[in-house]
C-alpha positions, 0 to 999 in steps of 0.5 A: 446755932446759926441765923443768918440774914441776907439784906438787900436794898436800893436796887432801883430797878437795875435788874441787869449788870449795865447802866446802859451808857453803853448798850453793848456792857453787861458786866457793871459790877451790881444788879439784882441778877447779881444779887439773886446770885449772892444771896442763893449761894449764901443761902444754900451754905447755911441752908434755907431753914437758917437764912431770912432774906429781905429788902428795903425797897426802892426797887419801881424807879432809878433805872432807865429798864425801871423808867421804860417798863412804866413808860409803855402803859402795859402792866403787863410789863410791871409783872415782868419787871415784879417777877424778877424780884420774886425770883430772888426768894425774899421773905420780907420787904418794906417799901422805898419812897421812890416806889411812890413815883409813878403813882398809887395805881402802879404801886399797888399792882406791884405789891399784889403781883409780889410774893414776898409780904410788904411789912409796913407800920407806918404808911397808913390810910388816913381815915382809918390809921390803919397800914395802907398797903401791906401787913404790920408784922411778919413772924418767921420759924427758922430752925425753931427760933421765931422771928419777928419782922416789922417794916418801916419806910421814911416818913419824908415822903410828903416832902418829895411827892406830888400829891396826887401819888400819896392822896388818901396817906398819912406817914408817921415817924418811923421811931413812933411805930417801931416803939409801938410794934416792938412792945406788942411783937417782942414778947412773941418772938425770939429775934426781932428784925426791923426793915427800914428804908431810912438811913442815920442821921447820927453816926451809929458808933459815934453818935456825931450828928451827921444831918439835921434832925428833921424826920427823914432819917432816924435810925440813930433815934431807933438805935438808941432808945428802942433797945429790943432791936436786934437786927436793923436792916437799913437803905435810903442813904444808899451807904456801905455800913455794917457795924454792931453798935448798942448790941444791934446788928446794922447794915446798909448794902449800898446803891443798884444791887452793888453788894448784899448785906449779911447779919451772922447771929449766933444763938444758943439753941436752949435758952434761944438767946443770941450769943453774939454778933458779927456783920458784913457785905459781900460785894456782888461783883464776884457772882455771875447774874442769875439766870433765871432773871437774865430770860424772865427779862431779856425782851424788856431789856431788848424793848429798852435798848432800842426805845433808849435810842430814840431821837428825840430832838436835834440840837442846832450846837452840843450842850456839854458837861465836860465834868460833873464836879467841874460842872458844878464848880464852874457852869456848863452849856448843859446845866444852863440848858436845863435852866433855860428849859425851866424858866421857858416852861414857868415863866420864872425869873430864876431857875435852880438845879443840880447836876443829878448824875456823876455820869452826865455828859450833857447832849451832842447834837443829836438827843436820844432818850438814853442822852436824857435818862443818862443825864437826869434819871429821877422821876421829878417835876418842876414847880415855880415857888414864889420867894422874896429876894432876901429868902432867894439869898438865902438859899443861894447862901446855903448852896455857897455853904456846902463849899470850902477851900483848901490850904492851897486855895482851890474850891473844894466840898465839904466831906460831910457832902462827899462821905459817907455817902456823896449828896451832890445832888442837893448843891444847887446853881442857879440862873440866869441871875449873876452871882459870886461868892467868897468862900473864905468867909463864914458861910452865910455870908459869902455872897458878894454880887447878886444881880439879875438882868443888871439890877441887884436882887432887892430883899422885899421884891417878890421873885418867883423860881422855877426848881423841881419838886423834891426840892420845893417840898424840903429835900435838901435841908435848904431853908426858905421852901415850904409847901406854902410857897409853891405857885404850881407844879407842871404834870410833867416830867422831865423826859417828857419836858426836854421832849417838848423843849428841844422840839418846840423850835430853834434852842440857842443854848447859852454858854456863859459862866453866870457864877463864880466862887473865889 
């Protein structure tokens, strides 16, 4: 017989085909409108009773419909919001660590409105050490062959979050509690199904070390030393992959909805064991959005659209980015902008970002909240760290590493940083320190000016950096952050910081080139 399941994760709350760059397009190729499509077509080719559906969260926060249903402080459009999910037909799901980002109070109402069950073995209370949300294990009947579920997210949460919104957690590897539940629910069922929202830090075929080995993602570990997994369904990384690899089913459907991943297992009905194994994704584009998810959400869009368009600010000349990788390249008015943002609101000698869109333009004269969204669309904060002047470089440093050149001598990234997933979001600039690197030589070693206010960057002066906070709680794989480091955190973010510096008075925005890489 066939048992078939359907996966689905990283939809980032962009229920509708658009990503509102244009108010009028509602044919993007993804959603979960998309995905509802996909997965009850599929589901009604198999049949119900040889279909388990699931997702891997990060659902609360991404999309600018996501930032608006939080940002009206009416729960009642949580439940619209929450009630698009249940319209897909899920009957597992585990949480995502962006589902964090708006605070426990808004995460907890989510989860009691959602009627699939969230499976989690490894967010616990940190007085009892028991699951804080959610229940350890979920076991299934389909067609008479018992499945068990366990759900798991990244354990990195820490890193990310500000501590208000995981006050009263503790997280534990994810590897420590899929060893643990696997002994107590493998002898019960026939299938076990694991949910992780965590990707590999090794390649799954391979075993290529593909990212430091520091807890974030541990799906290779998983793979590798917990044989019992049948089915690893898997997000975070917001990767393409389906592969069979340690006789294990593994799927990761990529990013907003784009495809559905499906496990086909074939399972001989008398012994119940699995004969084989095969997996694939189905790309959503090919599938008109539900219905029923276009109506249930029609008037939250509606209220999105027109709060997108809101002015917030009018500038005296445009901050551009002409191209998100010219930009990072090269510098433009609009990452120095953000820069300037960040040092007016710290008071801090230097200021790091990224360019965190692919999409960015950068502002005209004219700012609206879409301008905003568009151009930064995660729900950070700004902290200032307090850092000597050789651990400052060193962190530049490893910015410079993420570069090389090519045999014609043109700057390029690195393909780990492109493939399989592109991670541009964690190559910084800096500002307004003046810096140059030579990318010829071995990284760690290719600054060769580093000057700020005309004055080279001395090794035992303490300087003090303004830089959001995923970064200054260790997203990145940088080296020199620590928790310790951190002076404060601003309980804003950043909508509401442009909000306020782009109003606050007459902004010049400052067009020069302060780095450069030869």
């Amino acid at each position: 017989m066939k048992l078939v399941f359907l996966h689905s994760s990283d939809t980032h709350g962009f229920l509708l085909p658009t990503d509102y760059q244009n108010k009028n397009n509602y044919e993007a190729p993804f959603s979960l409108s998309r995905v509802s499509t996909a997965i009850k077509t599929e589901k009604n080719k198999f049949g119900a009773d040889h279909v388990v559906v699931t997702d891997a969260g990060d659902c609360l926060q991404g999309s600018p419909l996501a930032s608006y249903a939080h940002s009206t402080g009416d729960y009642r459009d949580l439940v619209i919001f929450t009630e698009a999910y249940n319209k897909v037909g899920y009957d597992a799901r585990c949480l995502g660590n962006h589902d964090f980002n708006f605070g426990q109070d808004y995460l907890t109402y989510y989860i009691d409105n959602n009627k699939a069950p969230i499976i989690n073995d490894n967010i616990l209370d940190a007085e009892t050490n028991v699951p804080a949300f959610g229940k350890e294990y979920q076991i299934i009947e389909k067609s008479g062959i018992k499945i068990g579920i366990l759900g798991i997210t990244t354990q990195y949460i820490p890193h990310w979050e500000p501590k208000e919104n995981i006050a009263g957690l503790k997280f534990i590897s994810a590897y420590e509690q899929i060893k643990h539940y696997t002994k107590i629910l493998k002898p019960k069922v026939d299938i076990l199904a694991v949910i992780y929202h965590g990707g590999f830090e090794s390649d799954p075929v391979t075993g290529e070390v593909t990212e430091p080995h520091r807890g974030e993602n541990e799906g290779y570990k998983i793979l590798t030393e917990i044989p019992e997994v049948d089915v690893f369904l898997t997000g975070h990384q917001h990767r393409r992959l389906n592969v069979v690899s340690k006789n294990t089913a593994i799927v990761q459907p990529g990013y907003r909805g784009e495809a559905i991943a499906e496990v086909m297992l074939d399972i001989d009905e008398k012994t119940k064991k699995i004969n084989s194994m095969s997996t694939r994704l189905i790309d959503t584009k090919d599938y008109e959005p539900d219905p029923e998810i276009v109506e249930l959400v029609h008037n939250l869009d509606e209220r999105t659209q027109k709060w997108l368009d809101q002015p917030i600010a009018n500038l005296s000349e445009p901050a551009p980015i002409e191209d998100a990788m010219k930009g990072r390249l090269q510098g433009a008015p609009f990452i120095n902008l953000l820069q300037q943002m960040q040092l007016w609101f710290t008071k801090a000698d230097v200021s790091a970002t990224a360019v965190m869109s692919e999409k960015a333009k950068g502002f005209g004269k004219e700012v609206t909240m879409r301008d905003v969204l568009l151009n930064y669309p995660y729900a950070n904060q700004l902290c200032r760290v307090k850092l000597t002047g050789k651990q400052l470089r060193h962190i530049i440093e490893h910015s410079a590493s993420f570069l090389k050149k090519d045999t014609d001598g043109k700057i390029k990234f690195l393909d780990r940083w492109i493939k399989p997933k592109p991670l541009l979001y964690h190559f910084d600039v800096f500002y307004p320190i003046e810096y140059e690197a030579d990318i010829s030589k071995p990284a760690g070693e290719r600054l060769t000016k580093l000057v700020l206010n005309g004055k080279p960057i001395e090794d035992n002066k303490i300087y003090h950096l303004a830089v959001n906070n995923y970064r200054a709680m260790g997203g990145g794989f940088y080296p020199e952050y620590s928790m310790d480091k951190i002076e404060f955190t601003l309980d804003k973010d950043y909508v509401q910081m442009f909000s306020e510096y782009l109003t606050h008075g007459s902004i010049k925005v400052d067009t020069k080139h302060n780095y450069r890489f030869y």
